[in-house]
PDB file as gemmi writes it, atoms N, CA and C in Angstrom:
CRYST1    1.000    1.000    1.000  90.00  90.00  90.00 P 1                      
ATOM      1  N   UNK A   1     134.961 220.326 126.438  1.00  0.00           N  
ATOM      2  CA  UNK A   1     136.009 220.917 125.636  1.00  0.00           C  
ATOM      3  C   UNK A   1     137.100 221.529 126.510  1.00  0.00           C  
ATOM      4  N   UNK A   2     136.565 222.155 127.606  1.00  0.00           N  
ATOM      5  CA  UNK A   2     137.890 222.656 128.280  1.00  0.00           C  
ATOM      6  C   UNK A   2     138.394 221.625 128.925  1.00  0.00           C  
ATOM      7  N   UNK A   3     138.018 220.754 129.281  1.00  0.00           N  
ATOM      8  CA  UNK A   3     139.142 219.939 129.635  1.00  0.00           C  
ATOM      9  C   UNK A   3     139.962 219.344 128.934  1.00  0.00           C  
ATOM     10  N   UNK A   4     139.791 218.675 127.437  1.00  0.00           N  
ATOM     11  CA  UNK A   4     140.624 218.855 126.699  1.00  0.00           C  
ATOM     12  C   UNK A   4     141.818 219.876 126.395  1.00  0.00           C  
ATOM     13  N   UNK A   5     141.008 220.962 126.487  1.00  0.00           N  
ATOM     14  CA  UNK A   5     142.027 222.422 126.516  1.00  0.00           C  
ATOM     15  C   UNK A   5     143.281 222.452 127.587  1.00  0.00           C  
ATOM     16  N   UNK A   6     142.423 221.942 129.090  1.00  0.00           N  
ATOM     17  CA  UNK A   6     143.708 222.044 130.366  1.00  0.00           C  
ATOM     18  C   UNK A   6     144.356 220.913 130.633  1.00  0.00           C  
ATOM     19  N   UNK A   7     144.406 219.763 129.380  1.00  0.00           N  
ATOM     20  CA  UNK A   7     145.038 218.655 129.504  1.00  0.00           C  
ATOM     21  C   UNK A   7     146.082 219.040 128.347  1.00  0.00           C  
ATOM     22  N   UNK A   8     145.982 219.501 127.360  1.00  0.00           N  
ATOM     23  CA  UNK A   8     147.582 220.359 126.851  1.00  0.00           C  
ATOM     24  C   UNK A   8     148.259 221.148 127.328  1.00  0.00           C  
ATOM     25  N   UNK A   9     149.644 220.318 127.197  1.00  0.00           N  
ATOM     26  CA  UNK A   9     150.571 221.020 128.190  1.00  0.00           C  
ATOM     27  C   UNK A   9     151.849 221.930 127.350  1.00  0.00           C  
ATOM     28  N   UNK A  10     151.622 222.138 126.441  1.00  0.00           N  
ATOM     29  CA  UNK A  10     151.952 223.054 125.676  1.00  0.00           C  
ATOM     30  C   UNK A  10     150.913 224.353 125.070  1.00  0.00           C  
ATOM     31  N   UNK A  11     151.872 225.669 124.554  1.00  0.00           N  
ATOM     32  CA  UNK A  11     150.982 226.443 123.927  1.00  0.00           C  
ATOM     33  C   UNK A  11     150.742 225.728 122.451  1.00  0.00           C  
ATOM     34  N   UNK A  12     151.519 225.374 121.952  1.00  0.00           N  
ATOM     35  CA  UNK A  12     151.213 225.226 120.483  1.00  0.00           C  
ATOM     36  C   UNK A  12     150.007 224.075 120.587  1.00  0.00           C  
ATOM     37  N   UNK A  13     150.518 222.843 121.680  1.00  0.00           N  
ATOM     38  CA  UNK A  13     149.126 221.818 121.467  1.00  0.00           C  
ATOM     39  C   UNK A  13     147.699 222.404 121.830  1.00  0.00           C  
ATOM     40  N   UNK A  14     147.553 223.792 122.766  1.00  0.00           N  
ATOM     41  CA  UNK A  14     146.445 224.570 122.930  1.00  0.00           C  
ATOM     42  C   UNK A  14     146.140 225.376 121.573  1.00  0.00           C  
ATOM     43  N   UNK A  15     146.377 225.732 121.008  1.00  0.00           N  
ATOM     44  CA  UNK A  15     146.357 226.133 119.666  1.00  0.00           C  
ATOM     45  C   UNK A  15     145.907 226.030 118.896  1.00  0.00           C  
ATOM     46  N   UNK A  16     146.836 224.790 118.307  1.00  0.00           N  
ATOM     47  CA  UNK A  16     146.045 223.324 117.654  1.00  0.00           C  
ATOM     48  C   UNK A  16     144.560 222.875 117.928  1.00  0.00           C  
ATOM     49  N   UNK A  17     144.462 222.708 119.287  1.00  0.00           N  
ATOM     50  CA  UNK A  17     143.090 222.445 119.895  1.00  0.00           C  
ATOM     51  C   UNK A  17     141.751 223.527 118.960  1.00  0.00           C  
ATOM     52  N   UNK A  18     142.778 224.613 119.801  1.00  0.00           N  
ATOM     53  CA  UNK A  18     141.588 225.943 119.461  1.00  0.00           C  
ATOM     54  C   UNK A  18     141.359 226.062 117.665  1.00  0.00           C  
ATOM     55  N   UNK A  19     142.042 225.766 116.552  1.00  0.00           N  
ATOM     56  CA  UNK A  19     142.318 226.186 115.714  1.00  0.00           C  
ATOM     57  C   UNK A  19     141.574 225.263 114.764  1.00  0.00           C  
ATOM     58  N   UNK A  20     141.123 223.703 115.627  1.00  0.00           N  
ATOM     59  CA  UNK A  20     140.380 222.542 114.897  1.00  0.00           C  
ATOM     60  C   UNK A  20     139.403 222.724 115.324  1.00  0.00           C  
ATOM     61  N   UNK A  21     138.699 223.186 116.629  1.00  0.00           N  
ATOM     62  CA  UNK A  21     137.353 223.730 116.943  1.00  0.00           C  
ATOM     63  C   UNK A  21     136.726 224.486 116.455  1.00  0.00           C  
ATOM     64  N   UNK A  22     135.319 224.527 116.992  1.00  0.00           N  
ATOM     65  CA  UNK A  22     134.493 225.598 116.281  1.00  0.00           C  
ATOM     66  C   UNK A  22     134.393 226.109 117.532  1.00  0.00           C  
ATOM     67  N   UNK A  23     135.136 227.524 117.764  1.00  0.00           N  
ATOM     68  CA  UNK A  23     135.030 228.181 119.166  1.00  0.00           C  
ATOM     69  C   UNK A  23     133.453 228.610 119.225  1.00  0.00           C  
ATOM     70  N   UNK A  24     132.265 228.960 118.429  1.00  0.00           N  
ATOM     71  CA  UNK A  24     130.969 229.159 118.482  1.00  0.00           C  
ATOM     72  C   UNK A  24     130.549 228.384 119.399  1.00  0.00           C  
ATOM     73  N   UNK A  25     131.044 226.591 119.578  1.00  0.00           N  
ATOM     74  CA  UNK A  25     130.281 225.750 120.315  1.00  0.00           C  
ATOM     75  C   UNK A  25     130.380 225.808 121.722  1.00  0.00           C  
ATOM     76  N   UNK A  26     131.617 226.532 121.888  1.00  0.00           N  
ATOM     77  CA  UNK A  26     132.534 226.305 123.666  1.00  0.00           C  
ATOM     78  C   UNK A  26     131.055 227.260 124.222  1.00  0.00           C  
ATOM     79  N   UNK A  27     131.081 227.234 125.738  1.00  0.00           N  
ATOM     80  CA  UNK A  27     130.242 227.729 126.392  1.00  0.00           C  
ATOM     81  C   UNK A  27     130.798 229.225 126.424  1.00  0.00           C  
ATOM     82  N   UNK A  28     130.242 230.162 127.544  1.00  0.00           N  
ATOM     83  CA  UNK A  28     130.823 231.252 127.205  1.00  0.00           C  
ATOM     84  C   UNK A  28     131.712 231.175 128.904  1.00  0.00           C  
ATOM     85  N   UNK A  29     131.648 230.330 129.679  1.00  0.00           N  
ATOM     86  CA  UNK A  29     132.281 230.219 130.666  1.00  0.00           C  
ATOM     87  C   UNK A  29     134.051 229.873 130.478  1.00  0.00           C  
ATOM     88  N   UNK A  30     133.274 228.641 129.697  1.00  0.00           N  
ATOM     89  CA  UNK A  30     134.841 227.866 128.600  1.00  0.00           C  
ATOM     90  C   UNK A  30     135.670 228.679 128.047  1.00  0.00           C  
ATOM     91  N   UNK A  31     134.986 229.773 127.444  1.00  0.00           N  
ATOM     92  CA  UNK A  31     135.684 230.755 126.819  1.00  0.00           C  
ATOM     93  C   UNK A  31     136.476 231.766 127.635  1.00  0.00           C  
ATOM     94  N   UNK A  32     135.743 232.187 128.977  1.00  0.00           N  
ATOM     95  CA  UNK A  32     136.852 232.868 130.201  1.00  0.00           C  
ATOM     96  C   UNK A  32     138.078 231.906 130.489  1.00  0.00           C  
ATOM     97  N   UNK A  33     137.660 230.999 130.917  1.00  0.00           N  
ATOM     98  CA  UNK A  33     138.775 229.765 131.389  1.00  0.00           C  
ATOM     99  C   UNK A  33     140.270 229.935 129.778  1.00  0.00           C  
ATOM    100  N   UNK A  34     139.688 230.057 129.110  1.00  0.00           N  
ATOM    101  CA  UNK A  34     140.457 230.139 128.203  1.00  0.00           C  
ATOM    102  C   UNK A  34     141.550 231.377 127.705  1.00  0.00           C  
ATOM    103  N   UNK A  35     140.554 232.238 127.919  1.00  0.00           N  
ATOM    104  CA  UNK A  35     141.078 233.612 128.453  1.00  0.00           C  
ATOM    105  C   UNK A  35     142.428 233.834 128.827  1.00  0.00           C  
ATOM    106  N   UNK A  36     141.761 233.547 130.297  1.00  0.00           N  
ATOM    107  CA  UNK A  36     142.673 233.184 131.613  1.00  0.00           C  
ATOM    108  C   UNK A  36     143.914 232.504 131.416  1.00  0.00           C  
ATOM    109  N   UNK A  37     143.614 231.463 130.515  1.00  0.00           N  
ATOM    110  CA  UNK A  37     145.218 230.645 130.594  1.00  0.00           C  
ATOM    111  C   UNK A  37     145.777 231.186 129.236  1.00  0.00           C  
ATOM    112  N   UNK A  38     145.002 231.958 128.052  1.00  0.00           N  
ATOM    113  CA  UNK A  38     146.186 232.705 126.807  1.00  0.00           C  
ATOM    114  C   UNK A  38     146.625 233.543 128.004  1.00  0.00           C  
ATOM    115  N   UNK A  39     146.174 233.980 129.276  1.00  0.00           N  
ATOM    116  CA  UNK A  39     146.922 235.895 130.042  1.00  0.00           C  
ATOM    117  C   UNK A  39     146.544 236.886 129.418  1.00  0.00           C  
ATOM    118  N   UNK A  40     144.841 236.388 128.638  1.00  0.00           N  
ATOM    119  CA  UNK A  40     144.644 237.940 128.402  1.00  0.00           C  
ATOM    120  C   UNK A  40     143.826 238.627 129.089  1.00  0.00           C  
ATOM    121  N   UNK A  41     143.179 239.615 129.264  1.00  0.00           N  
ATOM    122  CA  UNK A  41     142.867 240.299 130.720  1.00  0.00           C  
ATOM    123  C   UNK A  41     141.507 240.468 130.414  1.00  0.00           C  
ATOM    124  N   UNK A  42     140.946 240.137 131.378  1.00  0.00           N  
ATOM    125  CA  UNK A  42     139.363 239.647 132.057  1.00  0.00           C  
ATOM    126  C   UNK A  42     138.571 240.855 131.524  1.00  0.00           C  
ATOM    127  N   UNK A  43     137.606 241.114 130.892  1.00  0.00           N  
ATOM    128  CA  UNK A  43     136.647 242.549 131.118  1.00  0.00           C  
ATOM    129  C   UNK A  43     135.439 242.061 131.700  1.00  0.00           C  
ATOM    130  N   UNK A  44     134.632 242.857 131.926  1.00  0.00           N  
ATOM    131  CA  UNK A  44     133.548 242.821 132.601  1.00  0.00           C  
ATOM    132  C   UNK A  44     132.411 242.792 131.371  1.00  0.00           C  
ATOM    133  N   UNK A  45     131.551 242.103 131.488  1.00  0.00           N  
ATOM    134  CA  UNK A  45     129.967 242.184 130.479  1.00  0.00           C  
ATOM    135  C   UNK A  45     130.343 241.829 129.268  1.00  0.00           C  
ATOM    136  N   UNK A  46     131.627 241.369 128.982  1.00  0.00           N  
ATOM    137  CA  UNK A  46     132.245 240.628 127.779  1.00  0.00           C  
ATOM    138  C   UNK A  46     131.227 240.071 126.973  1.00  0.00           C  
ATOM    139  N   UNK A  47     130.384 239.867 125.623  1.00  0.00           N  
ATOM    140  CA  UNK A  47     129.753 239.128 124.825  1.00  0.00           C  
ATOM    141  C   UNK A  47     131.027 237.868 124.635  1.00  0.00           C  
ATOM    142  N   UNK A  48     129.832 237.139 124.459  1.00  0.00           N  
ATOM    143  CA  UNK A  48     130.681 235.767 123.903  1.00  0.00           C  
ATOM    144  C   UNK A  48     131.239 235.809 122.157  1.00  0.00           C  
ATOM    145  N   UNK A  49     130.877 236.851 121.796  1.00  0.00           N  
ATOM    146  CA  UNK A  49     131.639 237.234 120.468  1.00  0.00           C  
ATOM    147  C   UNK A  49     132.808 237.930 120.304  1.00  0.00           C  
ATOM    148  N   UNK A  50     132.689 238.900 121.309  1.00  0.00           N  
ATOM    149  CA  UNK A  50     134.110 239.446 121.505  1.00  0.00           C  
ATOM    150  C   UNK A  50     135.358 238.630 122.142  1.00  0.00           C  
ATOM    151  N   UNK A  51     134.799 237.648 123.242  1.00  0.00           N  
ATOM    152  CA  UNK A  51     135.617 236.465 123.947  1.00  0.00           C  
ATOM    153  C   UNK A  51     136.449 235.804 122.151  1.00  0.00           C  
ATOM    154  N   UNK A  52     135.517 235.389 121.654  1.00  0.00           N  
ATOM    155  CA  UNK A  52     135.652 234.754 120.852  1.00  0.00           C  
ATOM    156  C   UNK A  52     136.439 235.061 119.357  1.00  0.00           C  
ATOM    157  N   UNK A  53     136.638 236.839 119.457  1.00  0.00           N  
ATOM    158  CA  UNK A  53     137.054 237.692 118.774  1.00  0.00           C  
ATOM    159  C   UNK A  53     138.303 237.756 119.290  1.00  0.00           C  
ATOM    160  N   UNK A  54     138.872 237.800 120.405  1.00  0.00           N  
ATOM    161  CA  UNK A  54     139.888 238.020 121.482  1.00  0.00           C  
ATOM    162  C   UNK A  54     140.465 236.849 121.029  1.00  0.00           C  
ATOM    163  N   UNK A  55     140.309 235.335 121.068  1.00  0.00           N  
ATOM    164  CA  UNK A  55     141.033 234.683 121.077  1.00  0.00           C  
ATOM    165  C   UNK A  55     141.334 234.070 119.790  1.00  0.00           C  
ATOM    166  N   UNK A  56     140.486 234.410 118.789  1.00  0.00           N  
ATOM    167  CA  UNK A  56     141.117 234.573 117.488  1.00  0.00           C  
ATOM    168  C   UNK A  56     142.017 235.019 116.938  1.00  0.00           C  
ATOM    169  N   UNK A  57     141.805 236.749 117.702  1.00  0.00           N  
ATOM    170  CA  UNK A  57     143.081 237.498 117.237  1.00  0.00           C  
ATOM    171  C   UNK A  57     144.793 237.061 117.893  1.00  0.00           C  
ATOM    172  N   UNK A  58     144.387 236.400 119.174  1.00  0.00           N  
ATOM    173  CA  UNK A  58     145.188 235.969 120.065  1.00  0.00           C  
ATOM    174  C   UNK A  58     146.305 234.993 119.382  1.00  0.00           C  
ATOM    175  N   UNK A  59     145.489 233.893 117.924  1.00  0.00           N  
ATOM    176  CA  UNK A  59     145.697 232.912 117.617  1.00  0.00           C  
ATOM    177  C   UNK A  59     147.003 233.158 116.284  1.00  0.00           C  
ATOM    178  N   UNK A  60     145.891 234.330 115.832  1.00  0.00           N  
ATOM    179  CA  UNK A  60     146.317 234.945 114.489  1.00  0.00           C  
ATOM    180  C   UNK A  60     147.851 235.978 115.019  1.00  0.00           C  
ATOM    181  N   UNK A  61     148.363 236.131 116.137  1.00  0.00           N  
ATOM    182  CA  UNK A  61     149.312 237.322 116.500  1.00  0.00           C  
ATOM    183  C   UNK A  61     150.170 236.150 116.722  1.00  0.00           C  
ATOM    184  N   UNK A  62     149.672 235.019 117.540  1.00  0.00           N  
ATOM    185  CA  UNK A  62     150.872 233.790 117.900  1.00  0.00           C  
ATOM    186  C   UNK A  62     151.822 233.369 116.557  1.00  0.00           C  
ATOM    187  N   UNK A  63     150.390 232.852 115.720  1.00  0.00           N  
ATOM    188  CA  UNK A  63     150.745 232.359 114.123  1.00  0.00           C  
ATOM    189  C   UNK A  63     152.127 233.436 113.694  1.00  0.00           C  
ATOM    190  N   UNK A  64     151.664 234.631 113.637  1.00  0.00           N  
ATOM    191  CA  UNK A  64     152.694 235.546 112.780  1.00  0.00           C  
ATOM    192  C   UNK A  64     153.586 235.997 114.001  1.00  0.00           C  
ATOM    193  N   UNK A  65     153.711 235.829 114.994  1.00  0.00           N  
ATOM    194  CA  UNK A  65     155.112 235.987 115.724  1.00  0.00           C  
ATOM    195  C   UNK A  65     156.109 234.562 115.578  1.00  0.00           C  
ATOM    196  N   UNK A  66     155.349 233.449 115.519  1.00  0.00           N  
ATOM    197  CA  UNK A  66     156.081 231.903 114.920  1.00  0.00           C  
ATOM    198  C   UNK A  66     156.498 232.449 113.555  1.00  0.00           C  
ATOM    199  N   UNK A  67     155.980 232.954 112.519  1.00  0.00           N  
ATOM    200  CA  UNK A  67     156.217 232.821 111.170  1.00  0.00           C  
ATOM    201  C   UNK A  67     157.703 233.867 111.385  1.00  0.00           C  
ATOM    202  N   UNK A  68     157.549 234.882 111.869  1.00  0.00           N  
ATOM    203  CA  UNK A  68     158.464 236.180 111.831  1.00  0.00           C  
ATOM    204  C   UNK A  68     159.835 235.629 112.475  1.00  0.00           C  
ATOM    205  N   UNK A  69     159.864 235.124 113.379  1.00  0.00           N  
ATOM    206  CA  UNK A  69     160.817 234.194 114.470  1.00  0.00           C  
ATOM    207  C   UNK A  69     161.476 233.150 113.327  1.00  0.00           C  
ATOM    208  N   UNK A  70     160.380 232.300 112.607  1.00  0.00           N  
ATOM    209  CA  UNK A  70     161.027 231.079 111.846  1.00  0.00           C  
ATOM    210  C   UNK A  70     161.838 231.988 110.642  1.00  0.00           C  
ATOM    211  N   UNK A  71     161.181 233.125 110.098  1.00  0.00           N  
ATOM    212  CA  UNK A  71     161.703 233.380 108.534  1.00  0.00           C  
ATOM    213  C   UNK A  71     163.509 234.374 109.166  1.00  0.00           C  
ATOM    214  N   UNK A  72     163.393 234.569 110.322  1.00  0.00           N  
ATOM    215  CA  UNK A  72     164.511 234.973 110.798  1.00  0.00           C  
ATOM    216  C   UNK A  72     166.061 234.140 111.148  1.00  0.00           C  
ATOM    217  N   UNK A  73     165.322 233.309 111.754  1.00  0.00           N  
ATOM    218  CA  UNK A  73     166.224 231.921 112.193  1.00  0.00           C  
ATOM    219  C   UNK A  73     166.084 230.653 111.933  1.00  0.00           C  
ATOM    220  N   UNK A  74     166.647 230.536 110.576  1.00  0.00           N  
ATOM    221  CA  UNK A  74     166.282 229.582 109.734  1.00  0.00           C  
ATOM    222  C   UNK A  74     165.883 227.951 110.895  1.00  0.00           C  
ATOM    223  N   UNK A  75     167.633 228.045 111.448  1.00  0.00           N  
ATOM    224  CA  UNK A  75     167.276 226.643 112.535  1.00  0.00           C  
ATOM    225  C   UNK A  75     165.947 226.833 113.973  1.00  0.00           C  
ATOM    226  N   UNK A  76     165.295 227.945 114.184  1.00  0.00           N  
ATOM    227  CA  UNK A  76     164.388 227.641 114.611  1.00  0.00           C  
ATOM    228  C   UNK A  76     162.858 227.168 113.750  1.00  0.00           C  
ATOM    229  N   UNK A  77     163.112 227.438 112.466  1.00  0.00           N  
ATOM    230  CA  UNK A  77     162.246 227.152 111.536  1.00  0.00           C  
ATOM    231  C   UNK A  77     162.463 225.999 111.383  1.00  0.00           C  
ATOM    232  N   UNK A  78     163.219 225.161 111.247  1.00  0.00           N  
ATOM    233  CA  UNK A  78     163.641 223.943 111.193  1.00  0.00           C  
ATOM    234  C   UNK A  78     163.034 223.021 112.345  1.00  0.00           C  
ATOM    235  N   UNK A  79     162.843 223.565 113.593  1.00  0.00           N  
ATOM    236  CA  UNK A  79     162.107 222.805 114.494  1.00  0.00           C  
ATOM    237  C   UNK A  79     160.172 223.020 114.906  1.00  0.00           C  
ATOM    238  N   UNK A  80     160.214 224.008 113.929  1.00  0.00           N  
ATOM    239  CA  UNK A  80     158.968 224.037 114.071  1.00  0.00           C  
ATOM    240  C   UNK A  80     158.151 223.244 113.608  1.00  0.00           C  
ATOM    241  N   UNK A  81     157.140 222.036 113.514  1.00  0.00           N  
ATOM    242  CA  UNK A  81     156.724 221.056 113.749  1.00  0.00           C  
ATOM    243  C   UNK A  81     155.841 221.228 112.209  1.00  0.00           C  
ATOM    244  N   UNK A  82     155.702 220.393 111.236  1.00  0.00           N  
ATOM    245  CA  UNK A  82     154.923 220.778 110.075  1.00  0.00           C  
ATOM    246  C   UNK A  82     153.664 220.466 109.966  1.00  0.00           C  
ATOM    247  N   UNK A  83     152.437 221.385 109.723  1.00  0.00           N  
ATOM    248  CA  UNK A  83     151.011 221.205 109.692  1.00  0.00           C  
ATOM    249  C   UNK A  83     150.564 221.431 108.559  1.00  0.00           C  
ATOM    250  N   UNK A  84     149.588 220.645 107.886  1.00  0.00           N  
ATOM    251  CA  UNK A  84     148.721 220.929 106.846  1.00  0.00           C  
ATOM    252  C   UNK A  84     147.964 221.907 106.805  1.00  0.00           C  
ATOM    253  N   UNK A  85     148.191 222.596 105.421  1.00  0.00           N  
ATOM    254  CA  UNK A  85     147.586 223.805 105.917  1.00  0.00           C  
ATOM    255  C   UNK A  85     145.790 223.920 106.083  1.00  0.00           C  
ATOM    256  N   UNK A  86     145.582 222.682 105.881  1.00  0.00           N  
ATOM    257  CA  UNK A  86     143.709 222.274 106.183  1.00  0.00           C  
ATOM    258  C   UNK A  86     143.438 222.305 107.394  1.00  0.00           C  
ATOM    259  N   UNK A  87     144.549 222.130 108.560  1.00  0.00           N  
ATOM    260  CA  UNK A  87     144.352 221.636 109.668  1.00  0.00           C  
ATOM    261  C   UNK A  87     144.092 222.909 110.630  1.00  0.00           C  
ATOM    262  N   UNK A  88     144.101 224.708 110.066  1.00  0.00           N  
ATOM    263  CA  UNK A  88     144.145 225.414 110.564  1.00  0.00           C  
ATOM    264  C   UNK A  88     142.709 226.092 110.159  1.00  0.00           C  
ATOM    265  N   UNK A  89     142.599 227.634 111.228  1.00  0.00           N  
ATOM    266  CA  UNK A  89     141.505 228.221 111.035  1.00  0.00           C  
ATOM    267  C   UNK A  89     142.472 229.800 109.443  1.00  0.00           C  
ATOM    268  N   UNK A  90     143.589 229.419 109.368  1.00  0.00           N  
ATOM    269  CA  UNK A  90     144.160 230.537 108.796  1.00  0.00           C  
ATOM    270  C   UNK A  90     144.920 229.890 107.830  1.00  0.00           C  
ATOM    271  N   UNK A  91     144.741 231.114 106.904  1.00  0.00           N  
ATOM    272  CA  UNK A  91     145.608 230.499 105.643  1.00  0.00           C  
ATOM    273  C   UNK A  91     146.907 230.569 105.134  1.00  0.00           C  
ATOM    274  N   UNK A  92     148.049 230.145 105.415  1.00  0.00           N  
ATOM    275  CA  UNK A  92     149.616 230.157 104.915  1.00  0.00           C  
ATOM    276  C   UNK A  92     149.785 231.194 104.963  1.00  0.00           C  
ATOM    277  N   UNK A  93     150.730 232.557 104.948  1.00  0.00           N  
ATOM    278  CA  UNK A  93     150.797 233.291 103.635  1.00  0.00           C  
ATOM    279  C   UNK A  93     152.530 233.835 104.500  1.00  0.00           C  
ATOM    280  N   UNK A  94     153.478 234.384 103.291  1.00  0.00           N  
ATOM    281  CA  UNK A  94     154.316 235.185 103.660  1.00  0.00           C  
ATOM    282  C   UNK A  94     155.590 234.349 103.183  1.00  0.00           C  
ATOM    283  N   UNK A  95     156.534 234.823 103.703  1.00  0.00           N  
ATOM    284  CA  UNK A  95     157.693 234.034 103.627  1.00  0.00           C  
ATOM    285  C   UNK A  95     158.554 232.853 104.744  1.00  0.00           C  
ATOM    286  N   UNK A  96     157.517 233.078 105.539  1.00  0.00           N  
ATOM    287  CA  UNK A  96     157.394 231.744 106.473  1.00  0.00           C  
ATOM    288  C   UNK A  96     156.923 230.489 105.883  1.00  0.00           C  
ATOM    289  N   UNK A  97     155.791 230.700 105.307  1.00  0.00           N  
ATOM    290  CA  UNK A  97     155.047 228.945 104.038  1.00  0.00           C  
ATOM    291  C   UNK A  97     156.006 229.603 103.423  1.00  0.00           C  
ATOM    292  N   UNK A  98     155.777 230.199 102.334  1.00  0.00           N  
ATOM    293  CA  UNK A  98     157.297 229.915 101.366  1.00  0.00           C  
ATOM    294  C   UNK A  98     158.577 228.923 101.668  1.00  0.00           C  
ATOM    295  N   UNK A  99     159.271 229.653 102.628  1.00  0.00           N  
ATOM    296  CA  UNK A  99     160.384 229.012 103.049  1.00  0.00           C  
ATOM    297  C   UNK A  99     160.294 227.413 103.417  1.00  0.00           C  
ATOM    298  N   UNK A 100     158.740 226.834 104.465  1.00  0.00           N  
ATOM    299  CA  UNK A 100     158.683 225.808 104.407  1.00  0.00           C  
ATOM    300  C   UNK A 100     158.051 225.315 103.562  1.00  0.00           C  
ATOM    301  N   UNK A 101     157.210 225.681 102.595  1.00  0.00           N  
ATOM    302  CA  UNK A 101     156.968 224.853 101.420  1.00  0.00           C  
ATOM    303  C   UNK A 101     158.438 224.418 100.933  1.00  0.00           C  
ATOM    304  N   UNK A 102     159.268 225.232 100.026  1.00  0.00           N  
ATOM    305  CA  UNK A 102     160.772 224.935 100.058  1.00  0.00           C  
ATOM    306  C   UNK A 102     161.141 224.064 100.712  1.00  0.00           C  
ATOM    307  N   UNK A 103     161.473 224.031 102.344  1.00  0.00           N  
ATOM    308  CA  UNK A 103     161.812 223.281 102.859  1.00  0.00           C  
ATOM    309  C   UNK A 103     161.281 221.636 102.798  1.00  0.00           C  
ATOM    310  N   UNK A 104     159.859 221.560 102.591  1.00  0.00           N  
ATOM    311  CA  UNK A 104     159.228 220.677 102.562  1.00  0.00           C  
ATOM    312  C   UNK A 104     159.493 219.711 101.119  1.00  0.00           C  
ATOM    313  N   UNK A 105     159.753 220.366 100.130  1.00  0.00           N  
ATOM    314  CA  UNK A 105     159.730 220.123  98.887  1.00  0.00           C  
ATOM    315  C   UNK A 105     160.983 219.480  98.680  1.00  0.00           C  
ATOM    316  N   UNK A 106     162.399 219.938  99.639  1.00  0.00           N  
ATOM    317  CA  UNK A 106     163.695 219.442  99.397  1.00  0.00           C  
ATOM    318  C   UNK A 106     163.803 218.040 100.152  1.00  0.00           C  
ATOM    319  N   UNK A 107     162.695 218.364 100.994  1.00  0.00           N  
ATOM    320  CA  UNK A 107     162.848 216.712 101.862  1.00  0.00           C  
ATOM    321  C   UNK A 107     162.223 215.666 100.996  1.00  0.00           C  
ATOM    322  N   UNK A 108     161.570 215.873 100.725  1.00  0.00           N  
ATOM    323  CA  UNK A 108     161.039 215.042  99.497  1.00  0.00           C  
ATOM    324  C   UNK A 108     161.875 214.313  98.001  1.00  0.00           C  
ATOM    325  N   UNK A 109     162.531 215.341  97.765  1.00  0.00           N  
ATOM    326  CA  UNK A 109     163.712 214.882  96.295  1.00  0.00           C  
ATOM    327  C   UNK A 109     164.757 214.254  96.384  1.00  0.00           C  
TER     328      UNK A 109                                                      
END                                                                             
């Protein structure tokens, strides 16, 4: 799995990765390595639940700094790339899906 992980060369395609996985399965080594490349900072005697807690929340702060960024600037919302919302570990919510549901709905008619 981590090599999959250090063969995306983007954050969002690391993301994606993390967000279709079941982080339970990664090792707990996999899970430092992973760490390491979100830049979040190393502790010592770490459980593999908290690793795993860490980069959830990591996932969930990215999600809503994209949503906050897109519902601000419409044309960066416009390039943000469209995902089903099945394809995630989190569910829509706010005026970020709003706006691209909308958006999605006008491309269509």
């Amino acid at each position: 799995m981590i090599k999959k992980f250090l063969q995306c060369s983007t954050t969002r395609e690391r993301i994606e990765l993390l967000s279709s996985t079941e982080l339970k399965d990664w090792s707990d080594q996999d899970l430092a390595y992973v760490l390491e490349a979100l830049g979040l900072e190393k502790k010592e005697n770490e459980s593999t639940i908290d690793k795993i807690a860490r980069i959830e929340k990591y996932l969930a702060d990215y999600k809503h700094d994209v949503e906050q960024k897109a519902s601000m600037h419409c044309q960066e919302m416009d390039s943000i790339p469209e995902k089903e919302s099945d394809k995630t570990l989190y569910e829509e919510k706010g005026l970020g899906h709003l706006m691209a549901s909308a958006m999605a709905y006008q491309r269509t008619v």
